[in-house]
C-alpha positions in Angstrom: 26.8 24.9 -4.0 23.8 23.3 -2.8 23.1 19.3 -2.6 19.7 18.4 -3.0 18.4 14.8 -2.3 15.1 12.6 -2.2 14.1 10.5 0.7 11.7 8.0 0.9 9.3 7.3 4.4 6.5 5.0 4.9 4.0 4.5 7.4 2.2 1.3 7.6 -1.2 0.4 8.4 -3.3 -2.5 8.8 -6.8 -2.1 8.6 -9.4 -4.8 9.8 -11.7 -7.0 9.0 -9.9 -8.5 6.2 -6.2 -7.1 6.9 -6.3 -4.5 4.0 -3.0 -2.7 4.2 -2.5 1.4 4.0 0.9 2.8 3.1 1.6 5.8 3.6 5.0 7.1 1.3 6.1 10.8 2.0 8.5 12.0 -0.6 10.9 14.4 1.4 12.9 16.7 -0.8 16.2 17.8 1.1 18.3 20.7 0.2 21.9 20.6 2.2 20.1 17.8 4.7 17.0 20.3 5.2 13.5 19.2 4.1 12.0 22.2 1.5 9.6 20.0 0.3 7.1 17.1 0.7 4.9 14.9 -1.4 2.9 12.1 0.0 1.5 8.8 -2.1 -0.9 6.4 -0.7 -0.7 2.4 -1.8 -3.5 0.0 -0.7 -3.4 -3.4 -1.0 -6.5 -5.7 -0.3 -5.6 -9.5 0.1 -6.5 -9.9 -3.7 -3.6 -12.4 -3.8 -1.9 -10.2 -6.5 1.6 -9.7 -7.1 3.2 -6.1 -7.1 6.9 -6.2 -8.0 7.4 -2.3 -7.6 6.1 -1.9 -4.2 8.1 -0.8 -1.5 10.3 -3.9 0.7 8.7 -2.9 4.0 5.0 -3.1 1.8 5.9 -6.0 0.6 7.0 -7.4 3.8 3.5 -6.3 5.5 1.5 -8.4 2.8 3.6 -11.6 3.2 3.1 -11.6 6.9 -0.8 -10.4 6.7 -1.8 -11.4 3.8 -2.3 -15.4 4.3 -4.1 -18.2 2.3 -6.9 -18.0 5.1 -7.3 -13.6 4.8 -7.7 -14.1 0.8 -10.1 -16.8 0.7 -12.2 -14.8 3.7 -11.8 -11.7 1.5 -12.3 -13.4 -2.0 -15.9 -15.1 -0.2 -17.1 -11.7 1.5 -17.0 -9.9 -2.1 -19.7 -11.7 -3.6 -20.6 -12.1 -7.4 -21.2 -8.8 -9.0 -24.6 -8.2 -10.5 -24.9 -9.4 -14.0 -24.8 -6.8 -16.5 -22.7 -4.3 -13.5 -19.6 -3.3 -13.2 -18.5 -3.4 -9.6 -17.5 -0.5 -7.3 -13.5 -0.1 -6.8 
């Protein structure tokens, strides 16, 4: 009978000016150790300050050592105050 499994990869990368942080996760779905399928997700995180509890360890890892007191406060003063009556872009 066949076993069929999940495993999880990520790629990270760090994007300048403002360290914004790109994961990659690929989904591999193995059947007796050989991949028969894949699914990829992609997780951003700009230096926002904000807390995300389900994120991947090596994610969160990248944003503790990127994500300083001095990249949020240059991030937070680049965005600017949205125009009044405007909602902003994502």
């Amino acid at each position: 009978m066949a076993t069929y499994t999940e495993k999880l990869e990520h790629t990270i990368e760090i994007v300048p000016p403002f360290q914004t942080i790109r994961c990659k996760q690929d989904i591999l779905v193995l059947r007796d150790g050989e991949e028969i399928g894949r699914s990829t997700k992609w997780i951003v995180r700009e230096p926002d300050g904000g807390s995300y509890p389900d994120d991947p360890e090596e994610l969160k890892t990248a944003v503790a050592a990127f994500h300083t007191q001095a990249v949020i406060d240059a991030w937070s003063a680049a965005q600017g105050p949205a125009p009044d009556g405007q909602i902003p872009s994502p």
